[in-house]
C-alpha positions as CSV (number, residue, x, y, z in Angstrom):
1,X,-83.0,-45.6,79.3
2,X,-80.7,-47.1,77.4
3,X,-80.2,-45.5,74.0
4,X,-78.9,-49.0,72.1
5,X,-82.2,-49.9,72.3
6,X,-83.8,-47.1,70.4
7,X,-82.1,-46.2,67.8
8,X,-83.6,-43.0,67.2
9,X,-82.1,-42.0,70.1
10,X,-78.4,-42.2,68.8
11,X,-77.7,-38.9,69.0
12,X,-77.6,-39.7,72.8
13,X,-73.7,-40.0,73.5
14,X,-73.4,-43.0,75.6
15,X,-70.8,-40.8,78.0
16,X,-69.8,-38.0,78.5
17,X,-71.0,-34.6,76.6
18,X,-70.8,-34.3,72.6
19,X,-71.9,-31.4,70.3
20,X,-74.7,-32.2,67.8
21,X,-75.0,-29.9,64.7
22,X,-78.7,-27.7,64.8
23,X,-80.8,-29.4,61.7
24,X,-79.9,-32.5,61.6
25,X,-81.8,-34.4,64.6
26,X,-83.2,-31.4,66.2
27,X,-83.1,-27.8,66.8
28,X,-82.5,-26.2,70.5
29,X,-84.2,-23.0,72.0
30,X,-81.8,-21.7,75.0
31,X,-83.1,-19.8,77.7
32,X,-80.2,-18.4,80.3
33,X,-80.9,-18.8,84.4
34,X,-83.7,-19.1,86.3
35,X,-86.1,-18.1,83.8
36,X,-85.1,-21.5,82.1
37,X,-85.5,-23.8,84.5
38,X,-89.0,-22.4,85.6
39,X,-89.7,-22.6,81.7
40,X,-89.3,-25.9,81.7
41,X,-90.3,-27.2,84.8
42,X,-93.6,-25.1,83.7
43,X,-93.7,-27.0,80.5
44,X,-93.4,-30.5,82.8
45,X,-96.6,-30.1,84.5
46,X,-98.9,-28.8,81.7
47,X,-97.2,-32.0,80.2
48,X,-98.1,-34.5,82.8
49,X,-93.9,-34.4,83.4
50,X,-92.7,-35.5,79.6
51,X,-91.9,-31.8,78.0
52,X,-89.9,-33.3,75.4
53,X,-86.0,-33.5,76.4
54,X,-84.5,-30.4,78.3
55,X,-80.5,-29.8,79.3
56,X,-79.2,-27.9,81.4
57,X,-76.0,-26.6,82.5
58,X,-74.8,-25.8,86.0
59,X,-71.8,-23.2,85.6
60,X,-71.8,-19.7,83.6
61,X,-75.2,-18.8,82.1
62,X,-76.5,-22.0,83.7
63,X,-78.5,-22.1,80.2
64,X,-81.3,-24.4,79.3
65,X,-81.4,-26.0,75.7
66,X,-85.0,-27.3,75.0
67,X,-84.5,-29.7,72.2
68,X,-87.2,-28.9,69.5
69,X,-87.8,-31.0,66.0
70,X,-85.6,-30.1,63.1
71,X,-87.0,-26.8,61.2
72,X,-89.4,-25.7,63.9
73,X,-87.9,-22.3,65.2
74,X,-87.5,-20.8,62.3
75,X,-90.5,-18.3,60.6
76,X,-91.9,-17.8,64.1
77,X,-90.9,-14.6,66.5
78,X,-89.0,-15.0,69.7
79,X,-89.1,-13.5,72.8
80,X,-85.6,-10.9,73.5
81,X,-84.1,-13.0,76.1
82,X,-84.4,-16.7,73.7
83,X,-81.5,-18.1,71.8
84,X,-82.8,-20.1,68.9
85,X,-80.0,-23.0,67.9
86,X,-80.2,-23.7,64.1
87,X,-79.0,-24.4,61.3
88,X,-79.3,-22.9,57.5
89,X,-77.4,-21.0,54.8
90,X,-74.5,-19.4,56.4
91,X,-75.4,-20.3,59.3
92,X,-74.3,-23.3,61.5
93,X,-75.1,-24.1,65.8
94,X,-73.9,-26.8,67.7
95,X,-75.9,-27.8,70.3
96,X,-74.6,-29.9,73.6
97,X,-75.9,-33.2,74.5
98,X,-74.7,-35.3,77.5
99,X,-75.0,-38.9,78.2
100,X,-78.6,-40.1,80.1
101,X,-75.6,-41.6,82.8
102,X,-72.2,-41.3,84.1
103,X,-70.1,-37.9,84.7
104,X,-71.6,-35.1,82.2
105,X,-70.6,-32.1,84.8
106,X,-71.6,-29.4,83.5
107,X,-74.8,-30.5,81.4
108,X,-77.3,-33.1,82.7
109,X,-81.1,-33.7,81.8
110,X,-83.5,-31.4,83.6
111,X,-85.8,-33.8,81.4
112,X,-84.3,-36.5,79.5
113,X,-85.7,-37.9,76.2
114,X,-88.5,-40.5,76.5
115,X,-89.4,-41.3,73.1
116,X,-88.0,-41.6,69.6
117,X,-88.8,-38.9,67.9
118,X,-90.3,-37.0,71.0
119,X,-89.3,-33.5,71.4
120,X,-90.2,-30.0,73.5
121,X,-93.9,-28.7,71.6
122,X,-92.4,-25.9,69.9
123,X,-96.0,-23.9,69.9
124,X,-96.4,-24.9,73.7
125,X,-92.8,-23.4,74.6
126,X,-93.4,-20.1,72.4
127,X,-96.7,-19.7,74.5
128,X,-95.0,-20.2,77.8
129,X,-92.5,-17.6,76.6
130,X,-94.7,-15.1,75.7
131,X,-94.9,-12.8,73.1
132,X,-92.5,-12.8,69.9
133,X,-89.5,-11.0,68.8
134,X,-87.7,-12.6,66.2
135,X,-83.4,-13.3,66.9
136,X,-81.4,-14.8,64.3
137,X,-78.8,-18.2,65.9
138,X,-76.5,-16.5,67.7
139,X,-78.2,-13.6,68.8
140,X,-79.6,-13.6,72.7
141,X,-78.1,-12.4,75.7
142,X,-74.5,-11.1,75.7
């Protein structure tokens, strides 16, 4: 895909990896390990393979950022192990996004973005999760 042709995809870096701030284009829920990438590859298939965009990283936590709309994670509970990726008063997250091609080592797409405007169902990822327990940005696994 490339992102000059949809300009609501210019958050995309076209190399490389850059940090996007929470709140602006989207939000990010990150799940650590495993348990991430069966989240997500869960999500593809009740999905018909278009979750919404989903990164990943390969080294340390091997986290999984599911990219969410702007405002969604907030005023809902969380399950312990989820790291919710926001931004408010006080409060500011970064989130990283690498480049659909090229050398992004350590992030790439588990599922990149298809549509303007398309991102992971918040409601359908909080249900996969399971049940709620609310965590502040920040606050997740240590």
């Amino acid at each position: 895909m490339n992102t000059e042709s949809h300009p609501a995809l210019e958050w995309v870096p076209a190399t490389g990896v850059q940090l996007r701030k929470a709140g602006v284009q989207f939000d990010a829920v990150r799940l650590d390990g495993d348990r991430g990438r069966e989240v997500a590859d869960r999500l593809a298939r009740m999905t018909g393979g278009d979750p919404g965009p989903v990164v990943e990283s390969g080294s340390g936590r091997r986290c999984v950022y599911f990219l969410v709309a702007a405002g969604s994670t907030g005023h809902r509970g969380w399950p312990p192990e989820v790291t919710r990726l926001t931004s408010g008063p006080y409060r500011v997250c970064f989130i990283p996004v690498p480049a659909l091609q090229g050398q992004t080592w350590p992030l790439a797409w588990r599922y990149p973005p298809t549509a303007p405007g398309r991102f992971v169902h918040t409601l359908l990822l909080r249900s996969v999760l399971g049940e709620p327990d609310h965590r502040p940005c920040g606050e997740g696994l240590s």
